[in-house]
N, C-alpha and C positions, 0 to 999 in steps of 0.2 A: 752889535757889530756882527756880519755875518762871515762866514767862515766856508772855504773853499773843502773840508773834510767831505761834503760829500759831493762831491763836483761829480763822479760817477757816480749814477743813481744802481741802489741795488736792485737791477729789475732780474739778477740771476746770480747763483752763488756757485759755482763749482765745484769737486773734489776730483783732483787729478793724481793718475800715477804714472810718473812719467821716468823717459829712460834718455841719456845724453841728449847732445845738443845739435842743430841746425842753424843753415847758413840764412841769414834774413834775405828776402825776396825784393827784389824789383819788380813793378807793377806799371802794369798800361791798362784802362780801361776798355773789353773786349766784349762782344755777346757770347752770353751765354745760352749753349746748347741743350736743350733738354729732352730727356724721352721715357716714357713706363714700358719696361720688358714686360713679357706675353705671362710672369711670374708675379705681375705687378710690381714690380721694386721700379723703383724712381731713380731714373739714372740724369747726371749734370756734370756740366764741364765748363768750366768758363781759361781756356790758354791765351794767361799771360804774359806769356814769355819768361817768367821765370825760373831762376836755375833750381829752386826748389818745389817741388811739388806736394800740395796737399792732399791727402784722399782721408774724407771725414765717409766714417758711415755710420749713422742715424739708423734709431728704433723706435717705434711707438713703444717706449718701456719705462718712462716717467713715475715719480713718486702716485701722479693720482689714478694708476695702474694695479697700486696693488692693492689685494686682499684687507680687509680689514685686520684678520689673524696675521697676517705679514708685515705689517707696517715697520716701514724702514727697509726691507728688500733690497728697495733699487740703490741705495744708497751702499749697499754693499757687494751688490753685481757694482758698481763703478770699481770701488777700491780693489775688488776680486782681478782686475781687470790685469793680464801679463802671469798670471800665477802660471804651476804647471797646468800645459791641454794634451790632448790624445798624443802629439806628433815632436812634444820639446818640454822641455822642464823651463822652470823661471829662472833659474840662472843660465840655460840657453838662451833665451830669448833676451833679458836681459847684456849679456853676453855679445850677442851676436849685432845686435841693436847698436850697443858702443863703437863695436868695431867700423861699423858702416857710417856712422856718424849721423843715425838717425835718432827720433823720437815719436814713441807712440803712446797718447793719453786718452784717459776716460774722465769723460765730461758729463754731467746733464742737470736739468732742471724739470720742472713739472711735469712735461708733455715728454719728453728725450732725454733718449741716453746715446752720446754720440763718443765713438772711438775714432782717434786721428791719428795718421800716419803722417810726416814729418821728411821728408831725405831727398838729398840730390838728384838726378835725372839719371846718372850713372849707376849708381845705388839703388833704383825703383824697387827694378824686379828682385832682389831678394829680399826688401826690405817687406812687398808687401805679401811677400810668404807668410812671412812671422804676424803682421798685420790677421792674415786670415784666418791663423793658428789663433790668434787672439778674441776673433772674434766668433768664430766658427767652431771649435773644437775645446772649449773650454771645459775641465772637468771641478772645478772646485771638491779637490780634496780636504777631507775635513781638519787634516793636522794645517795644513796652508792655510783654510777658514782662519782658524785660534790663534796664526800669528799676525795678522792684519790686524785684530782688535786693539791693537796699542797705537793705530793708525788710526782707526775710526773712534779712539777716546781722544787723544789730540785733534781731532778736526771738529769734535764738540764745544773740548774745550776751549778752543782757539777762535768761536764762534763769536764776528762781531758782534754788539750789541745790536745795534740797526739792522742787521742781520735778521735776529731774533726775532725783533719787532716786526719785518717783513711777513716772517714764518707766522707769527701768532693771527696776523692782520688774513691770512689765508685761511688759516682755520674756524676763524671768528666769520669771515665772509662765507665761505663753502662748508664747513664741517666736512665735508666727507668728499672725495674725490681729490680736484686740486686744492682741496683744503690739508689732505696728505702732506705730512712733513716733509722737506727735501731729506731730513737729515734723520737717520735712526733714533729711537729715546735712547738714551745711558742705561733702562734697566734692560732692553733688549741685545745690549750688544753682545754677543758669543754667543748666541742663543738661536742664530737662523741655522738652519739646518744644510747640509751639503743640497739633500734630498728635495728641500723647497724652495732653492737656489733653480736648480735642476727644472722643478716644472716653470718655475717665475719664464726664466730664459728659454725655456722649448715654448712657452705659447705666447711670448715678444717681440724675440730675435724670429720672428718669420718672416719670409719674403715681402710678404705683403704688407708689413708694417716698416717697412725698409726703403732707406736713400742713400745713395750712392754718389758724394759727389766728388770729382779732383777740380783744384786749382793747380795751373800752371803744369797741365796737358789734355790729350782730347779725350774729345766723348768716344772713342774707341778705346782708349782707355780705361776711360769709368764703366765699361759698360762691360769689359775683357775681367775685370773688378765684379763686380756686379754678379758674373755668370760663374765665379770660380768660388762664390761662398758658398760652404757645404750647410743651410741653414735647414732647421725641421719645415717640413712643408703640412703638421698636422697638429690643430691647436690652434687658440687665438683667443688671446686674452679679451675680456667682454670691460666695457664699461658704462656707467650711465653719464648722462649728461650733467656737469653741476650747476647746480640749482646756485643764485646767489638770496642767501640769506639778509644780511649784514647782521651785524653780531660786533663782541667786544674780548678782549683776551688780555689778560696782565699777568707779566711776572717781575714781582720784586723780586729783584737781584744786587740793590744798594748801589752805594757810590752817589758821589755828585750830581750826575746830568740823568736826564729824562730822558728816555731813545722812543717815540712815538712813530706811526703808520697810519696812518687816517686815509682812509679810500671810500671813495664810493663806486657803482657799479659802471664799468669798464663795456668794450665791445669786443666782439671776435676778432681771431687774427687773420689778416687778408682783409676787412671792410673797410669801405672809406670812410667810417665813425673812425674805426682804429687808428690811421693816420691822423685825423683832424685832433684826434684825444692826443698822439705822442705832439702835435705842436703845440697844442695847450701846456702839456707837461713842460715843453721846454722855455715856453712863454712864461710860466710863472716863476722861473728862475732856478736856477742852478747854483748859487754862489756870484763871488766877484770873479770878472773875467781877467783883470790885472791882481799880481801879486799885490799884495796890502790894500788892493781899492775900494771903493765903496762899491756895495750892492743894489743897484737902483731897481731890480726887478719889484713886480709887484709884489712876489711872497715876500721879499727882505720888507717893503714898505707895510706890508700889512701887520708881522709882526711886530714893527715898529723896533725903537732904541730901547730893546731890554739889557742889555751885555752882550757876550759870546755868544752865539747859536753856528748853528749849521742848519740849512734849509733846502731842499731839491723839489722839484716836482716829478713824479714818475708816472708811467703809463706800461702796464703789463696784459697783452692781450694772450689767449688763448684759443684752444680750437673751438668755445663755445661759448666764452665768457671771458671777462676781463676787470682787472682792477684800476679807476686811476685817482689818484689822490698826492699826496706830500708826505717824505719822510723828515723826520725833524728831529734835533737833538738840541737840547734844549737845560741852562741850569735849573734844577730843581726847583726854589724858589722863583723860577717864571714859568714853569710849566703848563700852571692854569690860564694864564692872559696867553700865552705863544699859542698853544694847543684852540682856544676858542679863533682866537685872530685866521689861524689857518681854516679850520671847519667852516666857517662864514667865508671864506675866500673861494672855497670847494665850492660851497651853495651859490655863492654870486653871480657864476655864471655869467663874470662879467669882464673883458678885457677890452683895451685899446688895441686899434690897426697898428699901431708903432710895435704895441708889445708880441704882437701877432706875430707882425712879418721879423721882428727878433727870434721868434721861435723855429720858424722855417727854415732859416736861416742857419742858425745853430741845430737842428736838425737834422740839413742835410750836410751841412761841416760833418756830425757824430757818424752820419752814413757812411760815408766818403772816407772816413778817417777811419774807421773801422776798416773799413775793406782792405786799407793797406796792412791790416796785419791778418797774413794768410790765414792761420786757423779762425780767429773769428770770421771771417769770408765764409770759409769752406764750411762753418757750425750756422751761421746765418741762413746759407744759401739751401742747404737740408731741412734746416726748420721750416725756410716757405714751401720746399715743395710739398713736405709732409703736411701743413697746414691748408696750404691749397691747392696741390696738384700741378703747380706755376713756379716758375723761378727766375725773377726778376734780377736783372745785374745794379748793382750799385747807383750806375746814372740814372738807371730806367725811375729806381725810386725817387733819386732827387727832384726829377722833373715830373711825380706824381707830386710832390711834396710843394712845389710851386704853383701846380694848378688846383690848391688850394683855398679857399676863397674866405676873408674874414665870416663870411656871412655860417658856413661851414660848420667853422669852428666854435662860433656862436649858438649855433642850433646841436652841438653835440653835448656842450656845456649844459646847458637848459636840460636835456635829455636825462644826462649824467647828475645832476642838482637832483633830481624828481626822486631818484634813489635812495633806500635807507643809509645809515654813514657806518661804517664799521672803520674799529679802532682795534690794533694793538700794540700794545705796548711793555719795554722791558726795562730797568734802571731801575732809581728810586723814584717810586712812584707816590712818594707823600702827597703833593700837591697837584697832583694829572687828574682830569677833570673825566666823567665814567661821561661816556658815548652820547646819554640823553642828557645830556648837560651840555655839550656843544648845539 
C-alpha cells in the first residue's frame, strides 16, 4: 500500500534562520520584468499586487562551491546569517525585524544560497536596511560562530532519513562538486574558522554571482536593491564542472524501513531534456492523490502489493548536470524486490500517453501552486535567472510544460536509461540490494 509521506519530493532541503512573522500575499499572475546591471547582477521583478513583498537575493555560493578543506562552509554562511555585521548587532536586527513585522531567512541548496526579506509595503524601506546589513556587512565574529553550533547539531540531527539518502545518492553520483554535502559533517562543526568564513563570502557574495529579485513591487525597486549592496567587487570563486560518475553510498543507521535514492543521469537546468525528465518524474507517481486511496501510478504498480511504502519520482537539474530517479521508503524485509522493481522502472523507459499527460498536468498544478507562496516564487525566480540568464513567470512555464510532446518525454527516458545507476541509501540496510545487482 502506498503512502502519501513523500508526496513532496526532496529535490532541496533548507536550513533557515528566521525572524517574526508576515502577512500572507494575494496573487495575480503578472510578467515578469528582468534586466543585468552594467555590474552584472541579475535584477527581476514580477508586481503582484501584493500587500507583501518579497525581495530574495541569490548567490552563486552553493555547497558544491566549496573548497575541499572547507567542506560544509556554506552550510554555516546560511545559519551565520542575522548574526552581528559592521553597522547592528543581532539582537538589533533581530530586534528591529519584530517590531516592523517582518522576516528575513537564509535558505540554499547545491548551486545557492539565497537570503529573503519578508514585510509589508509600509515597512519596505527600513526593513530592507537591515536586509542589506545582512547580507552585505556581515562580520562573523568568532564568539557568535561557537553559539550557532547547537543550531547546526540539531539540523543534523533532525535530519530526515530520505534526506540522507538524497545527500549520499549526490555523492556517490558526483564525488566532488555537487556531490558536496548540503549539510556540514558533525566532526567539523565549530571548527570553520571566522577567517575562512571571511574569504568563502568575499569571493561569492560578488556582484557577478548575484540575483536580485522582488515579488510584489517594481523592477525600480529590485534594481534601487540591487545598487545599494555594499558587495566585494574582487575575487571569484572558481569551479569545475561535475563529472557524473554513478556510484553507490550506504549508511546503516537501523530501525525498521529502508530509505533509498536510485537515480540515473539527469539534464541541465533551463534544457528542454530537464523539463521533459520533471514530467517523467511526476508521471511515475507521487503517492495517492485522495486521502486513504489507492495508488494507480506506474511506480505503486511496479512495486506491486508489498505492504506500506512510500514512493515519488524526482527530477533535480543543475547548472551542468542533473539527477532523475525515485526516492523510496520501503519495510526492510521488502527492500530487495521494492529496490529492483523501481531500478527496472528507471531503465524502461517506458510510459503510457495517459500516464504522461497525468504528469504534465500535476506538474504544472506544483508550478502554479508554488508560485502562490511568495518566498518560494521569489527563491524559484532567482534560481532561473542564475541558471540561465532568463526568468520565466509561472504561466510562461506551464504552457512550456504543455507543449510537451509524449514523443519527448520518450526519447529523454531512453537518453537517461543509457546511464550508469547510482544508489544511496540510509536505514537498515539488511536486505537493500548494492547498485550492480539492480
Amino acid at each position: 500500500m502506498a503512502s502519501k509521506s513523500l508526496a513532496a519530493p526532496f529535490k532541496r532541503y533548507f536550513a533557515k534562520r528566521g525572524y517574526a512573522q508576515a502577512v500572507p500575499a494575494v496573487k495575480k499572475d503578472v510578467r515578469v520584468q528582468a534586466t543585468v546591471l552594467p555590474n552584472k547582477t541579475l535584477v527581476a521583478a514580477l508586481d503582484n499586487g501584493s500587500p507583501v513583498t518579497r525581495v530574495t537575493i541569490a548567490f552563486k555560493a552553493g555547497s558544491r562551491y566549496e573548497p575541499q578543506t572547507e567542506l560544509g562552509i556554506s552550510h554555516v554562511l546560511r545559519t551565520a546569517a542575522g548574526l552581528t555585521t559592521k553597522n547592528a548587532s543581532v539582537f538589533l536586527i533581530a530586534r528591529k525585524l519584530a517590531q516592523i513585522g517582518a522576516t528575513v531567512s537564509a535558505s540554499g541548496d547545491r548551486e545557492f544560497v539565497y537570503y529573503t526579506l519578508e514585510a509589508t509595503q509600509d515597512n519596505l524601506p527600513e526593513a530592507l536596511a537591515y536586509l542589506n546589513n545582512v547580507v552585505s556587512n556581515q562580520e562573523f565574529r568568532p564568539w557568535e560562530l561557537s553559539e550557532i553550533t547547537p543550531r547546526q547539531k540539531y539540523e543534523i540531527a533532525s535530519l530526515p532519513p530520505q534526506v540522507r539518502a538524497i545527500d549520499l545518492l549526490h555523492k556517490a553520483a558526483f564525488r566532488r562538486g555537487l556531490g558536496n554535502s548540503l549539510f556540514i559533517s558533525p566532526k567539523r562543526i565549530g571548527k570553520v574558522s571566522s577567517e575562512s568564513l571571511q574569504h568563502y563570502a568575499s569571493t561569492t557574495l560578488t556582484p557577478g554571482r548575484c540575483a536580485v529579485i522582488v515579488v510584489g513591487d517594481s523592477q525600480e525597486k529590485a534594481t534601487l536593491v540591487a545598487q545599494n549592496l555594499q558587495l566585494p567587487t574582487s575575487g571569484d570563486a572558481q569551479t569545475e564542472a561535475s563529472t557524473y560518475y554513478g556510484g553507490e553510498l550506504r549508511k546503516e543507521i537501523g530501525g525498521d524501513l529502508a530509505h533509498l535514492a536510485i537515480a540515473v543521469q539527469g539534464a541541465p537546468a533551463g534544457s528542454p531534456q530537464s523539463l521533459a525528465l520533471a514530467v517523467a518524474a511526476r508521471a511515475f507517481g507521487n503517492g495517492p492523490v485522495t486521502k486513504w486511496g489507492a495508488d494507480n501510478s506506474p511506480l505503486a504498480k511496479a512495486v506491486g502489493n508489498i505492504g506500506p511504502f512510500a514512493a515519488a519520482g524526482f527530477n533535480v537539474s543543475y547548472s551542468d548536470n542533473g539527477l532523475f530517479g525515485v526516492v523510496l521508503s520501503v519495510p526492510k524485509d521488502e527492500a530487495n524486490v521494492a529496490a529492483k522493481a523501481v531500478a527496472k522502472l528507471i531503465k524502461s523507459s517506458s510510459l503510457s500517453g495517459d500516464a504522461i499527460q497525468a504528469g504534465k498536468n500535476q506538474l504544472k498544478l506544483q508550478i502554479l501552486s508554488e508560485a502562490e507562496t511568495g518566498t518560494s516564487l521569489a527563491e524559484n525566480l532567482a534560481a532561473q535567472g542564475l541558471y540561465t540568464g532568463n526568468v520565466k513567470s509561472p504561466a510562461d512555464l506551464a504552457k512550456e510544460v504543455d507543449n510537451i510532446s509524449n514523443s519527448d518525454v520518450s526519447q529523454v527516458l531512453a537518453n537517461a536509461a543509457k546511464s550508469k545507476i547510482s544508489v544511496g541509501a540510509a536505514g537498515n540496510l539488511a536486505f537493500v540490494p548494492y547498485a550492480d545487482e539492480l
